[in-house]
Residue, then its C-alpha position, 0 to 999 in steps of 0.5 A: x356554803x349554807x348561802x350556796x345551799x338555800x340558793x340552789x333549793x330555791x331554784x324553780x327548775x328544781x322545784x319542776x324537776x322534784x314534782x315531774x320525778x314525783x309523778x314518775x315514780x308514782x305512776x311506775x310504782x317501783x320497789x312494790x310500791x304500786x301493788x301496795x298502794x294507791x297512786x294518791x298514797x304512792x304520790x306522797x310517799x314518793x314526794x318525800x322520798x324525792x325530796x329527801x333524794x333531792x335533798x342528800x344529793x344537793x348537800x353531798x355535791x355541794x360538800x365535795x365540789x367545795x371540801x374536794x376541789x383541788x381533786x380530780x373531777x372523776x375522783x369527786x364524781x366517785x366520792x359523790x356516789x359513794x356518799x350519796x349510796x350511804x346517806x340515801x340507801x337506808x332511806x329508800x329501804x325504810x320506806x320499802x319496809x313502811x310500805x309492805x312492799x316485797x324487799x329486793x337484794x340489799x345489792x341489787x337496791x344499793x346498785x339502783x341508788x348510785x345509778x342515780x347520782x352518775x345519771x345526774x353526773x351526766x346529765x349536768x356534764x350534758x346540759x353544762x356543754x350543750x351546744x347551739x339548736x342544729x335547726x336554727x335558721x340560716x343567716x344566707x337563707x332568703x326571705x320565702x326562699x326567693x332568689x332575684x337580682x335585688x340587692x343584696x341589704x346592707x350588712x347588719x352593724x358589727x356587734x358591740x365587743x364583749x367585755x373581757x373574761x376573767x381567767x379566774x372563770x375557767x377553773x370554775x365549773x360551767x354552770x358557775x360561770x358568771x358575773x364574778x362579785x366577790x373574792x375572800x380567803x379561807x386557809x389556803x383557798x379562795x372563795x369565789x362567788x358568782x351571780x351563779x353561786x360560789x366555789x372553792x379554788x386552791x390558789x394565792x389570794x394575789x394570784x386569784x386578784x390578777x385573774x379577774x383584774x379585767x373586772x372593775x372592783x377593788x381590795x377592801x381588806x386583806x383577804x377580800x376583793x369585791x366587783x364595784x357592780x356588785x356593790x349595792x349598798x354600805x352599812x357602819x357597825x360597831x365602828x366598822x365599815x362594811x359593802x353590801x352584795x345582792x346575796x346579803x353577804x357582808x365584806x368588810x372594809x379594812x381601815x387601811x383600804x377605806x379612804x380609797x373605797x370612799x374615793x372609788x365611791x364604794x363607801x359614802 
């Protein structure tokens, strides 16, 4: 999860989105805070308090979707907010105090704080199933609009077919959906990590293989299945074998799966 963490935190679009919010909130000067102070002031204020909001809300989503997965989409969505309300409403009141502002209803505040995560809740359902620009040209459109007696031109060359899709894919979340890595146990779930980042399914470990059997890779112990693709490198320590994915993270090779890695070319 810490790895899960640090990457989301490092993403740009975050960073863009914290500093556009920043700003926002500065110019508006909500909760007394443009009658109290001046927009250099309310831009640093308003930074932490961002950054802090930011900060609650990766974490709480981050924890639930993993400790909550074989719940509800809604039920989590609920766990969220409240959480959320709970870590980030003292906040945003010690700030309103700090800066002299005229408190509002403790209710009324408490009601503006869980707003936020249901907008980001929508927001992400919205982004993660958007469709294609309406406005995108036609193929059947003429060059200028022209119409003659001309040929028509040769049709373009069909497409090279897609690879096939791991079923494991569709019990992730949209955004999550990507080039699958890496399989590994912990207790009754199965950790799947993604070039899009990692998640948590409640199913057998077996079950979890067979899903994603269209993807070229292979079982190095018995609660870890990694993509050959993936595989950038090995290291030997303290006798034992290990592959080394993009992300840093270490799977091991169990000696019963080790002349086979080596054979695959997995191991050198």
């Amino acid at each position: 999860m810490l790895v899960d963490l640090v990457r989301r935190f490092m993403s740009a679009r975050l960073f863009a989105l914290w500093f556009l919010a920043s700003v926002v909130m500065a110019v508006g000067g909500p909760f007394g805070t443009y009658q109290n102070l001046d927009f250099l002031e309310r831009l640093g204020a308003w930074a932490g308090i961002t950054g802090l909001a930011f900060l609650a809300g990766i974490t709480t989503v981050t924890t639930v979707d993993r400790t909550q997965v074989a719940r509800p989409r809604w039920l989590r969505g609920i766990l969220i907010t409240l959480v959320f309300t709970g870590i980030f409403l003292p906040i945003l009141r010690g700030a309103t105090l700090l800066a002299g502002a005229d408190l509002m209803p403790l209710g009324h505040m408490a009601l503006i704080v869980a707003m936020v995560p249901v907008a980001a809740c929508m927001i992400r359902r919205l982004w993660a199933d958007g469709e294609e620009a309406p406005f995108a040209a036609s193929p059947a459109q003429g060059q200028g609009g022209e119409t003659g007696s001309r040929a028509a031109p040769s049709p373009a060359p069909a497409p090279d077919p897609e690879p096939p899709r791991p079923r494991i894919l569709d019990r992730l979340e949209p955004e999550m959906r990507g080039e699958v890595w890496h399989l590994s146990v912990r207790d009754h779930y199965v950790d799947v990590l993604t070039d899009r980042g990692s998640a948590s399914i409640l199913m057998r470990f077996s079950d979890a293989m067979a899903e994603v059997a269209e993807v070229e890779g292979m079982q190095t112990h018995r609660s870890h299945w990694v993509a050959k693709a993936a595989v950038g490198g090995s290291l030997k320590r303290n006798g034992k074998h290990f592959l080394l994915l993009p992300g840093g993270q270490e799977v091991p090779v169990s000696r019963g799966f080790r002349d086979a890695a080596v054979a695959a070319g997995y191991l050198r």
